[in-house]
Phi, psi and omega in degrees: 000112150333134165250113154309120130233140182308135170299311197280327170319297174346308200245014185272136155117358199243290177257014158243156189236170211252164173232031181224114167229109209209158166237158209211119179267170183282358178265000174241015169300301176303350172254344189267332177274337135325354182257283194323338180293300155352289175319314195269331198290289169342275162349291199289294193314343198291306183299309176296292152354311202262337184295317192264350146323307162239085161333303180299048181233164195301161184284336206281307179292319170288352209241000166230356176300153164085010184245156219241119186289309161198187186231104183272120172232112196243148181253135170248185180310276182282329189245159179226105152303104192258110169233140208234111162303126169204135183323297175207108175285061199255018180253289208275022181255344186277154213281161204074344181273339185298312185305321204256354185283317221267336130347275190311293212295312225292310206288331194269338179258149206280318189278126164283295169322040208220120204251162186216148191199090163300121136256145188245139163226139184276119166324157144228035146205083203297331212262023164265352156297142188280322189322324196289309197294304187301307189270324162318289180305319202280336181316302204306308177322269199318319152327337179100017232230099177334159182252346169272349188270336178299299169303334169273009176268296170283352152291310162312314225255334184268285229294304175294006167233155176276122145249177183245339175183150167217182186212152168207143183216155193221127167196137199176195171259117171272154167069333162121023177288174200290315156286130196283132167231184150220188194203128170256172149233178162203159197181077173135214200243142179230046189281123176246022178261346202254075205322334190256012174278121183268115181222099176297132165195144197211164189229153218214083159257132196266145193276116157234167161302349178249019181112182186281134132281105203283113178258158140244120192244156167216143170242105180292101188273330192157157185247114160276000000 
């Protein structure tokens, strides 16, 4: 039997880095992750909500705006800081959202005496995120889109960013067969045994009319 583990657990503290920084006694521990799960779920609904408003957009722009690679929150006495990684902030440049966002998250955090301060920063180089690549395949799927042309697309798509290697796995019932398989691509070097290797990596499931899909991407980032 294969031993599984997450790459980015794997790798916290030496080439991940944590995305919560806050101190805590132990008996308020369990409310602060519990407050920060709020924070990030809120957001991403903030986003989705606002997302299916406007439909009508070209695919190269709908099938990867808005997405959010990850999310950082550091607490302080008084202020709790949100700052949300994002592919193309182009929801959250618009006026007023930030103000009706930061709204929404105020209900979610538990100390009233407690200030929220949003910052948004854009990659600058989204399609080296898996998130971004992992909502590009779920686009293409939904569209009706073969699933092996859909993965060679988002392969193509890693060549304006520098890796060094990538892998995407697909597993369901592809194409709508009866038996669930599952089919990978790959391209360049993957080392995951290798702790000093920097590697993104993220699990996805996409919604089809033939059941749930599971994606998996992993991006072989730089060695230190």
């Amino acid at each position: 039997m294969g031993q599984k583990i997450n790459p980015l657990g794997f790798r916290l503290g030496t080439t991940q880095n944590h995305h919560s920084f806050w101190f805590a006694q132990p008996k308020n521990y369990s409310e602060g992750l519990q407050e920060d799960k709020k924070i990030r779920d809120c957001i991403k609904n903030y986003i989705q909500k606002n997302r299916k408003k406007g439909s009508n957009r070209k695919i190269e722009s709908d099938s990867s705006s808005e997405v959010i690679t990850h999310i950082e929150i550091q607490k302080e006495i008084d202020t709790t800081h949100v700052i949300i990684h994002i592919g193309f902030p182009n929801l959250l440049k618009k006026k007023g959202a930030i103000e009706e966002l930061e709204k929404d998250l105020q209900k979610e955090v538990n100390s009233i005496n407690q200030r929220l301060n949003i910052a948004i920063e854009k990659v600058k180089e989204p399609y080296r995120q898996p998130n971004i690549l992992a909502e590009y395949i779920a686009f293409q799927l939904k569209n009706r889109v073969s699933f092996r042309k859909a993965m060679k697309k988002a392969i193509e798509l890693t060549k304006k960013a520098d890796i060094k290697g990538v892998k995407i796995q697909i597993a369901g019932r592809l194409a709508g067969k009866e038996i669930a398989r599952a089919e990978c691509i790959k391209k360049g070097r993957l080392p995951l045994q290798t702790i000093r290797a920097k590697i993104d990596y993220c699990c996805y499931p996409i919604r089809t009319i033939y059941g749930v899909l599971g994606v998996k991407i992993w991006i072989f980032v730089e060695e230190e």
